[in-house]
DSSP file (Angstrom, degrees, kcal/mol; ACC not computed):
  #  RESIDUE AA STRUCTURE BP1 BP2  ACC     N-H-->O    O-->H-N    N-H-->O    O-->H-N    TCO  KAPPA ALPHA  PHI   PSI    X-CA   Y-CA   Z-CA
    1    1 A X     >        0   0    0      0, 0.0     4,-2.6     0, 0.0     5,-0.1   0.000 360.0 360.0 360.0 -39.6   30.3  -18.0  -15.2
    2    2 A X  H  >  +     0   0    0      1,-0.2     4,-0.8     2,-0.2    49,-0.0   0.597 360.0  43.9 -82.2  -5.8   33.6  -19.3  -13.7
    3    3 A X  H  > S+     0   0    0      3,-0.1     4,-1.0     2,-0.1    -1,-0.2   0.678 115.2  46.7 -96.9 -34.8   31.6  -22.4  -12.1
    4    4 A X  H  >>S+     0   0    0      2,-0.1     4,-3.6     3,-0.1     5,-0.7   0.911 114.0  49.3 -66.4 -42.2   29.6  -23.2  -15.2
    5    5 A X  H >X5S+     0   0    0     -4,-2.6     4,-3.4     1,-0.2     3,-1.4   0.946 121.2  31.9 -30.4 -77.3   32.6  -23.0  -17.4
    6    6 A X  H 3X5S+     0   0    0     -4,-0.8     4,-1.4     1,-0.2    -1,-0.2   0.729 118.2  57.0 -59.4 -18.2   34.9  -25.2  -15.3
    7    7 A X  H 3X5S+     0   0    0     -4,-1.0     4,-1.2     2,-0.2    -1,-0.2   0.782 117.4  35.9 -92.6 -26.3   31.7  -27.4  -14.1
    8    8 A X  H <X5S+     0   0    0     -4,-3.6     4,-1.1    -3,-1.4    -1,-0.2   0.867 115.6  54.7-100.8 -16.8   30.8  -28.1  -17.9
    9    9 A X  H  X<S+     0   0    0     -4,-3.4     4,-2.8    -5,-0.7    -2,-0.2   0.893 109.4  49.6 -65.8 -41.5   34.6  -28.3  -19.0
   10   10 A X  H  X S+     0   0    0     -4,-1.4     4,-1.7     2,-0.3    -1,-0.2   0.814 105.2  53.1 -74.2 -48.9   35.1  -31.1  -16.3
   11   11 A X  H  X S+     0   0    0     -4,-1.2     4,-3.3     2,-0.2    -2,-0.2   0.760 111.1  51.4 -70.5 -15.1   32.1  -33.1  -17.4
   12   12 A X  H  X S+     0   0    0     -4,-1.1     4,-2.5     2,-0.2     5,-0.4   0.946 106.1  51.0 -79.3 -56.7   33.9  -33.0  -21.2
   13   13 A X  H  X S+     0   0    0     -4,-2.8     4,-1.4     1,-0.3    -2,-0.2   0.864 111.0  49.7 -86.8 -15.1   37.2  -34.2  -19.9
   14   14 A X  H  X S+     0   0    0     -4,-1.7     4,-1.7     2,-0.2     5,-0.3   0.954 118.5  45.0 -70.0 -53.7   34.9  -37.5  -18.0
   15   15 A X  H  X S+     0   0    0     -4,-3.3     4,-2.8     1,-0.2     3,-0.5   0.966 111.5  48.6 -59.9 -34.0   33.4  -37.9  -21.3
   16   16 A X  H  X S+     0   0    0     -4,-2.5     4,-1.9     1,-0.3    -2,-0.2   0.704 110.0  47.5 -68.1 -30.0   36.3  -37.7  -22.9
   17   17 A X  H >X S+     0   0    0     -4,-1.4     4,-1.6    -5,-0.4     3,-0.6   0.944 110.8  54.9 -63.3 -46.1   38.3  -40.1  -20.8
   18   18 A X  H >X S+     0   0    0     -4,-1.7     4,-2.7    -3,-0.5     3,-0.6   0.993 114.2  41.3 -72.6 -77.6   35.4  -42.7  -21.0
   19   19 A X  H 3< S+     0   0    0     -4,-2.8     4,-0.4    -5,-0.3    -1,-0.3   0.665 112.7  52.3 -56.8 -18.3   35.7  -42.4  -24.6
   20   20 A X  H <X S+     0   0    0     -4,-1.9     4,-0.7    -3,-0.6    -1,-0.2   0.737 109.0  51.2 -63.5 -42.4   39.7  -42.3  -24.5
   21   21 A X  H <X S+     0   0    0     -4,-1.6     4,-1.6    -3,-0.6    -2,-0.2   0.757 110.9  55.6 -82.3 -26.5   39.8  -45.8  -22.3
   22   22 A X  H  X S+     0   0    0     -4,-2.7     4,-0.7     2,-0.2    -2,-0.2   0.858 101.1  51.7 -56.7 -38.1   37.4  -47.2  -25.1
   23   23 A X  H  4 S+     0   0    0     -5,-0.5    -1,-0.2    -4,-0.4    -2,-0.2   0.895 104.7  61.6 -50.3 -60.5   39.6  -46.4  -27.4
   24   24 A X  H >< S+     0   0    0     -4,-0.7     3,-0.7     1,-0.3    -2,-0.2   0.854 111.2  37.1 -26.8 -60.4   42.3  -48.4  -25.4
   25   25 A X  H 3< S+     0   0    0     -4,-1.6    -1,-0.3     1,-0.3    -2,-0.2   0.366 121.5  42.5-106.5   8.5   40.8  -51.2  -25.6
   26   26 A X  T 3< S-     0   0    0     -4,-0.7     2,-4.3    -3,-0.2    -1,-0.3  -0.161  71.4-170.1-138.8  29.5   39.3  -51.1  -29.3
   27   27 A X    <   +     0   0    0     -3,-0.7     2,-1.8     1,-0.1    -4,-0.1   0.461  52.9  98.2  16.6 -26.9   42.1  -49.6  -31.3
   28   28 A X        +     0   0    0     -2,-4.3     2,-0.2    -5,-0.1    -1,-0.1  -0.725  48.1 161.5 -98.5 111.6   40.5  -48.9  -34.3
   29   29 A X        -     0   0    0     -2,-1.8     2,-0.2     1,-0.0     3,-0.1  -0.574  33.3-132.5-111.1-162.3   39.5  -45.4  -34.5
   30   30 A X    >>  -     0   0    0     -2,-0.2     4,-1.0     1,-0.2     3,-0.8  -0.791  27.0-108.8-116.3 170.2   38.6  -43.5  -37.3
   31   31 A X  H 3> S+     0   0    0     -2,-0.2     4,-3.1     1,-0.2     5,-0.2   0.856 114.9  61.1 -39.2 -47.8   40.2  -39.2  -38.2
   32   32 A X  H 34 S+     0   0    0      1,-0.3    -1,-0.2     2,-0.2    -2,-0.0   0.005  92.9  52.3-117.8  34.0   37.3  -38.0  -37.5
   33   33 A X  H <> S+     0   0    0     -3,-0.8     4,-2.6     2,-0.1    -1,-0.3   0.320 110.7  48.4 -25.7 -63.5   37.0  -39.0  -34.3
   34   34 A X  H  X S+     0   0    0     -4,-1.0     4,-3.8     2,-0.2     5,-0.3   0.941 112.1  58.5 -48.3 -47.4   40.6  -37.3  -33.3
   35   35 A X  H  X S+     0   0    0     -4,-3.1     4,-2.8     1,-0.2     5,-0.3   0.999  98.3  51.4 -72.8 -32.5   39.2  -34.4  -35.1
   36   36 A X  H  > S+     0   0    0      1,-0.2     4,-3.3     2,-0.2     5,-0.2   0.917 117.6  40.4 -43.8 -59.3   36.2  -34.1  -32.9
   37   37 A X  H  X S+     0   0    0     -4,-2.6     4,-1.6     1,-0.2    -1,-0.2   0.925 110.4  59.4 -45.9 -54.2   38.6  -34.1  -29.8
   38   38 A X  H  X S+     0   0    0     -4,-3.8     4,-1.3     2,-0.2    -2,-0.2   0.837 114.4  36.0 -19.9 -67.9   41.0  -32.0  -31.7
   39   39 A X  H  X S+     0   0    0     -4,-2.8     4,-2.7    -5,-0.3    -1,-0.2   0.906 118.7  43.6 -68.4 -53.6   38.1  -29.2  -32.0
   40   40 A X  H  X S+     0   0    0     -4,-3.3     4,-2.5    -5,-0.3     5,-0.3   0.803 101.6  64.0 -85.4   5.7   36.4  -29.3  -29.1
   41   41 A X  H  X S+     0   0    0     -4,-1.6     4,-2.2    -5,-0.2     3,-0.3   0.964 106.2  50.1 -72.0 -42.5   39.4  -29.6  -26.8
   42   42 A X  H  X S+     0   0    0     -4,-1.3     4,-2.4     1,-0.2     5,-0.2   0.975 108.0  62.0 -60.2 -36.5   40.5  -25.7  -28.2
   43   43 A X  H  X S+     0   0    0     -4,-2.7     4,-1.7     1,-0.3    -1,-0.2   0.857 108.4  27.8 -45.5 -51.0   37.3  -25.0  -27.4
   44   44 A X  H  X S+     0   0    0     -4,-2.5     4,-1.6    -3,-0.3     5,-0.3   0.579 110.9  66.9 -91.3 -10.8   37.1  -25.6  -23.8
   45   45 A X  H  < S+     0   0    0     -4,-2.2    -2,-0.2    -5,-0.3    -1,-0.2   0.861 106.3  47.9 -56.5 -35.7   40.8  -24.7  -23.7
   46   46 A X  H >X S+     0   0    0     -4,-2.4     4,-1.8    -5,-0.2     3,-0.9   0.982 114.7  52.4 -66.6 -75.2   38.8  -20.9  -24.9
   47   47 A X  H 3X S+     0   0    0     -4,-1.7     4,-1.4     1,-0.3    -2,-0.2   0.601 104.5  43.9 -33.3 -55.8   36.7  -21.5  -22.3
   48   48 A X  H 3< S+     0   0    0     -4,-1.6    -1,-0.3     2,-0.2     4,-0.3   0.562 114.8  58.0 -64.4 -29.0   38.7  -22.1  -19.4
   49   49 A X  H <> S+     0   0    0     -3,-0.9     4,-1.2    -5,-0.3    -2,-0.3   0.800 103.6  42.0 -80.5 -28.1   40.4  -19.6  -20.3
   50   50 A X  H  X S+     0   0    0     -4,-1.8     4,-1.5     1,-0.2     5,-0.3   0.685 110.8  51.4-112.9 -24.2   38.4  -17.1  -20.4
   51   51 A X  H  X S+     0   0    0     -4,-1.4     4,-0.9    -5,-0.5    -1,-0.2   0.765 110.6  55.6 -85.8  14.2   36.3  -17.7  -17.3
   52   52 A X  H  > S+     0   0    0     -4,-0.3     4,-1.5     2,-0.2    -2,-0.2   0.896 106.4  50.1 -81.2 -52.2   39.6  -17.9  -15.7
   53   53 A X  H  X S+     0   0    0     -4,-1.2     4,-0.8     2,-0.2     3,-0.5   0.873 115.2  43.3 -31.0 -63.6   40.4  -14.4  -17.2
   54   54 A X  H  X S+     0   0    0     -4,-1.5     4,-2.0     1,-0.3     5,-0.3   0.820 111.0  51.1-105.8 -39.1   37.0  -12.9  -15.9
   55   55 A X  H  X S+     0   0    0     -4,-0.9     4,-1.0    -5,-0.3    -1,-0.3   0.709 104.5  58.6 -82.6 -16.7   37.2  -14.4  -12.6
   56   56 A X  H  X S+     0   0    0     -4,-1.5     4,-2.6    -3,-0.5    -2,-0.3   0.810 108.6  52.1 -48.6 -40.7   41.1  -12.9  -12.1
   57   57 A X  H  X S+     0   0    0     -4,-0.8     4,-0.6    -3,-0.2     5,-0.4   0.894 105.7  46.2 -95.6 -34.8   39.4   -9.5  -12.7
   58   58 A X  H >X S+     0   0    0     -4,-2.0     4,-2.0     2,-0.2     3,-1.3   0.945 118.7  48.8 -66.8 -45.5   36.5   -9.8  -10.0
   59   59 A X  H 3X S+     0   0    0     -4,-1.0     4,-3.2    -5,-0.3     5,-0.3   0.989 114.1  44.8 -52.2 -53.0   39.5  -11.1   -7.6
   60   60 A X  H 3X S+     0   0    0     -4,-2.6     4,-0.8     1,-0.2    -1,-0.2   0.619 111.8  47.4 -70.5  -0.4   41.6   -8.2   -8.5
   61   61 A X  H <X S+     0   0    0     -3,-1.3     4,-1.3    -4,-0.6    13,-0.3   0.739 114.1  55.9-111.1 -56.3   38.9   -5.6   -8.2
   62   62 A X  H >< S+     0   0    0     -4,-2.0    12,-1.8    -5,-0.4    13,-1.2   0.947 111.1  38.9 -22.5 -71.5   38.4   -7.6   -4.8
   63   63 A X  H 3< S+     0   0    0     -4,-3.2    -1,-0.2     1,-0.2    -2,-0.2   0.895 133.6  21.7 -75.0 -26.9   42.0   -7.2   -3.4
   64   64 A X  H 3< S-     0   0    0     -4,-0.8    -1,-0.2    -5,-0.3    -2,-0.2  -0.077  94.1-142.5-136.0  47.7   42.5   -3.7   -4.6
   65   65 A X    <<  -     0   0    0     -4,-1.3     2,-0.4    -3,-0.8     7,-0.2   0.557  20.4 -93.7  24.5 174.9   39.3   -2.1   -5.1
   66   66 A X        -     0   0    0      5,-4.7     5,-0.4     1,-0.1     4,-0.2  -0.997  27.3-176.8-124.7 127.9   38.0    0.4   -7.9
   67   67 A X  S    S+     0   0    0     -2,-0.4    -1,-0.1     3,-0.2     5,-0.1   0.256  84.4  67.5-113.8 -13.4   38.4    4.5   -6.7
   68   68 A X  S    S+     0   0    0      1,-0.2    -1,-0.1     3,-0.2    -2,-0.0   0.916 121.0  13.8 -76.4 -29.1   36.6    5.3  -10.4
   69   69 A X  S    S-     0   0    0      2,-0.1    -2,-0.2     0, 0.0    -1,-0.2   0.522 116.2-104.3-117.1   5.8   33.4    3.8   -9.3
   70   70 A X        +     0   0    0      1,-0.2     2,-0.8    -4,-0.2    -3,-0.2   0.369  58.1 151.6  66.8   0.2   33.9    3.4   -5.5
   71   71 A X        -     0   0    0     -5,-0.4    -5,-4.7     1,-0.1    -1,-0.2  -0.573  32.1-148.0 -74.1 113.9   34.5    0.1   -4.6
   72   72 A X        -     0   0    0     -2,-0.8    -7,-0.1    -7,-0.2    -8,-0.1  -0.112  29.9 -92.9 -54.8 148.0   36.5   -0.5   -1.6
   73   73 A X        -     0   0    0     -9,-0.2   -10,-0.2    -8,-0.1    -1,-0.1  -0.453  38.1-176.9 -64.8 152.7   39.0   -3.6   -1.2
   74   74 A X     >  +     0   0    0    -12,-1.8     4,-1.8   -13,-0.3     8,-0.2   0.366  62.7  86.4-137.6  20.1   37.5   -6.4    0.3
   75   75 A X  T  4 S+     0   0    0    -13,-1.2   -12,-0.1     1,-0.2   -13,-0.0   0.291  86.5  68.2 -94.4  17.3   40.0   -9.0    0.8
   76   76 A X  T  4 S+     0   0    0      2,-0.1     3,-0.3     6,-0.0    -1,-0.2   0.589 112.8  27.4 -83.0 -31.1   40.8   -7.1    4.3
   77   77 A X  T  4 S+     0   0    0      1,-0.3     2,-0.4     2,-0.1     3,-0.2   0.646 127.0  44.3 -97.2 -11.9   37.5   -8.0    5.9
   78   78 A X     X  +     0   0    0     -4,-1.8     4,-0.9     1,-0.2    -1,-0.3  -0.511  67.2 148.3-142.2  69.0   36.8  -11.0    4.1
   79   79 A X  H >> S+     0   0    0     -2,-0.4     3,-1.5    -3,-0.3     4,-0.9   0.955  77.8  55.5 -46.8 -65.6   40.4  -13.0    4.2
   80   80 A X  H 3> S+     0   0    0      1,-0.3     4,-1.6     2,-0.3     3,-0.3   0.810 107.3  48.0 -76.1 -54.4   38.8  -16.3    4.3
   81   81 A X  H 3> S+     0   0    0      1,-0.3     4,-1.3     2,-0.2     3,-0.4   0.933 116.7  47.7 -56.2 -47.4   36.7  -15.5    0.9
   82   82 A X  H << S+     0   0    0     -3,-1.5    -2,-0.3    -4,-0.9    -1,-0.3   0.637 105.7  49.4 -97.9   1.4   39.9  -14.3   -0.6
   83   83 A X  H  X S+     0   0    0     -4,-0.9     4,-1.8    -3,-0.3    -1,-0.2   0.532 113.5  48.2 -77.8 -11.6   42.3  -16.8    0.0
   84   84 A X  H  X S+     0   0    0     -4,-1.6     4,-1.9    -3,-0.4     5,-0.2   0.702 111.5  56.9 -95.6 -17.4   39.7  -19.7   -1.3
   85   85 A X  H  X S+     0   0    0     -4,-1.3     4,-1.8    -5,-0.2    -1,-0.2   0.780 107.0  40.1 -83.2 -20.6   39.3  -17.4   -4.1
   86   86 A X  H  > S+     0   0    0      2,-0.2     4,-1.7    -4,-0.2     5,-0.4   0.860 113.8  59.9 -74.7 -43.1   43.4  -17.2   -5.2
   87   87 A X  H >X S+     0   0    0     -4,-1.8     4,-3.4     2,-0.2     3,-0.9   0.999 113.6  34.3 -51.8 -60.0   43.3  -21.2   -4.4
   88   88 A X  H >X>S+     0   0    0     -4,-1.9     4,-2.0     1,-0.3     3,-0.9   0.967 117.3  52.8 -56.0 -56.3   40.4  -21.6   -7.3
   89   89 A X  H 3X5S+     0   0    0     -4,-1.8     4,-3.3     1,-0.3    -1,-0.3   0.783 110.0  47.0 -50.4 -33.1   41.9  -19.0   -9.5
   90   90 A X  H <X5S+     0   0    0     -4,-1.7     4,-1.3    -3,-0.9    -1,-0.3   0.736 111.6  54.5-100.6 -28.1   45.5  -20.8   -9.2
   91   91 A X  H <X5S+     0   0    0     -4,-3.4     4,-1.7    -3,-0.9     5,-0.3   0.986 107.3  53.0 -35.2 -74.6   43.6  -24.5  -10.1
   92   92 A X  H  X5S+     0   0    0     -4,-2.0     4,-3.2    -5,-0.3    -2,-0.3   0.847 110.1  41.8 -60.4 -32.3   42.2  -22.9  -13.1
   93   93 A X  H >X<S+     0   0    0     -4,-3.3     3,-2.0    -5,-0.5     4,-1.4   0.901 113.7  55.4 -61.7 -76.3   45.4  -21.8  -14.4
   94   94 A X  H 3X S+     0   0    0     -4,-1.3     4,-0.9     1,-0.3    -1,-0.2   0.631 112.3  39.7  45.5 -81.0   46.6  -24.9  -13.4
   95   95 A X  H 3X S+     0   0    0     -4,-1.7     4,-1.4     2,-0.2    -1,-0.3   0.869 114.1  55.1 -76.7 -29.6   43.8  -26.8  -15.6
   96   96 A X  H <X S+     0   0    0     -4,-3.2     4,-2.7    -3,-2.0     3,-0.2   0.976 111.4  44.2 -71.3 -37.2   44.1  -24.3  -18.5
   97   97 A X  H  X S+     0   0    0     -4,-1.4     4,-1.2     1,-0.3    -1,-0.2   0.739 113.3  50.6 -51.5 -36.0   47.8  -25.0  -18.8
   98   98 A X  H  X S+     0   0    0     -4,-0.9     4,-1.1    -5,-0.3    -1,-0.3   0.648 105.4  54.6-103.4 -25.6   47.1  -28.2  -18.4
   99   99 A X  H  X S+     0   0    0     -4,-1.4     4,-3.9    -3,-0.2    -2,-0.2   0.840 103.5  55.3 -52.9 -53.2   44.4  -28.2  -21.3
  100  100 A X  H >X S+     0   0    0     -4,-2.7     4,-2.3     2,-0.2     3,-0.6   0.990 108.7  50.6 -59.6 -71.2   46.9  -26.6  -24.1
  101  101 A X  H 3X S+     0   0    0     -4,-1.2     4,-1.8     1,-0.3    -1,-0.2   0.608 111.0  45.5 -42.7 -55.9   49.1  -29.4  -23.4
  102  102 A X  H 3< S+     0   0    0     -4,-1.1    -1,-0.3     2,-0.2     4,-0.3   0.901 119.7  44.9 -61.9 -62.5   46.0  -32.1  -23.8
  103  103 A X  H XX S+     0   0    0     -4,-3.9     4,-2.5    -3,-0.6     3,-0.7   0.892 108.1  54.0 -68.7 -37.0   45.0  -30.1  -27.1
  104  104 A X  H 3X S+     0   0    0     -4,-2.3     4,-6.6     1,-0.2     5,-0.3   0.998 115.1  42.3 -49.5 -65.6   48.6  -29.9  -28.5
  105  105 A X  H 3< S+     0   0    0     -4,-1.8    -1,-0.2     2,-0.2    -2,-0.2   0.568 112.4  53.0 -76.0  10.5   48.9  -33.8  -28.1
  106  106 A X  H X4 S+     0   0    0     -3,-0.7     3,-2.2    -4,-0.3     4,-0.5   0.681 116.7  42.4 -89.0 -52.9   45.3  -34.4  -29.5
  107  107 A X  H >X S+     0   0    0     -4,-2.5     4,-4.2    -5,-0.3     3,-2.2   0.983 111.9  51.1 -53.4 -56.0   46.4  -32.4  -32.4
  108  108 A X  H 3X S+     0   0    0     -4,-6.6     4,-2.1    -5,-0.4    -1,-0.2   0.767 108.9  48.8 -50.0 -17.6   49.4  -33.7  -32.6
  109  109 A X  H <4 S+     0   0    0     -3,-2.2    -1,-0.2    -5,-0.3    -2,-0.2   0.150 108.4  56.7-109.8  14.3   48.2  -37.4  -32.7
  110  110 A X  H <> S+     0   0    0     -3,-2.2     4,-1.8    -4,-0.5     5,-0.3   0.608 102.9  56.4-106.3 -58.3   45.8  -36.3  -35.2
  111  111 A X  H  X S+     0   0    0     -4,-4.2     4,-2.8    -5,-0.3     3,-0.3   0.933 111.1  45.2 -29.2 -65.6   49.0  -35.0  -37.4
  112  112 A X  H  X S+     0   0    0     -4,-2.1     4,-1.5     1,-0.2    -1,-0.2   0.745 106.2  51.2 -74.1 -22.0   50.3  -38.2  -37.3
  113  113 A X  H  4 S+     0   0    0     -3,-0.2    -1,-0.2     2,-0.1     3,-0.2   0.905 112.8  51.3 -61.9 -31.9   47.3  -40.3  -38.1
  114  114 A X  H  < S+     0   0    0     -4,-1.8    -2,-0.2    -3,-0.3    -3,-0.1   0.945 114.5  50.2 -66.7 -45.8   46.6  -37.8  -41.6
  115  115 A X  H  <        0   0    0     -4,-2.8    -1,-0.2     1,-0.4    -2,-0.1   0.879 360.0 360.0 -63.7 -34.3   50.2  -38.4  -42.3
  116  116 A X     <        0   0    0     -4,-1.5    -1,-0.4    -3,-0.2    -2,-0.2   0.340 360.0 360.0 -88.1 360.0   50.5  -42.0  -42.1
């Protein structure tokens, strides 16, 4: 889940660029355009977020095992696995953080076209 998420969330933010530098260079765009970004940007902001979520908890169950069900830690035999796993985890917060921001100023630049 945490590689489809980010893998289709990453192809959004390439359309969405494409369509942003169009934009650039053609000025006139319409509301409902903005809203379209507007919408789906919470969307994959939900998204990111929540395979981010789900893929903390398979790490954490990783570094400190589960004693309800048996599972042993396994980020003592298998460092390597669970240091590449802290690196991704600390991206995706990273990108989600970095998402709100993106959606806040879509929204916001959506605000200001309605008003004007």
């Amino acid at each position: 889940y945490f590689i489809a998420a980010l893998s289709v969330t990453g192809f959004y933010s390439i359309i969405t660029t494409l369509a942003s530098l169009s934009i650039v260079l053609n000025p006139t765009y319409s509301k409902t355009f903005l809203l379209f970004f507007a919408f789906f940007d919470v969307v994959f902001v939900g998204i990111v977020a929540s395979a981010t979520g789900a893929a903390g908890a398979v790490g954490y169950i990783g570094l400190k095992g589960n004693t309800h069900v048996g599972w042993t830690k396994i980020c003592n035999v298998y460092d390597k696995f669970c240091r590449y796993t802290a690196g991704s985890l600390a991206l995706s917060l990273f990108a989600a953080i970095l998402l709100v921001l993106l959606s806040m100023l879509s929204t916001f630049t959506l605000y200001k076209k309605i008003r004007d």
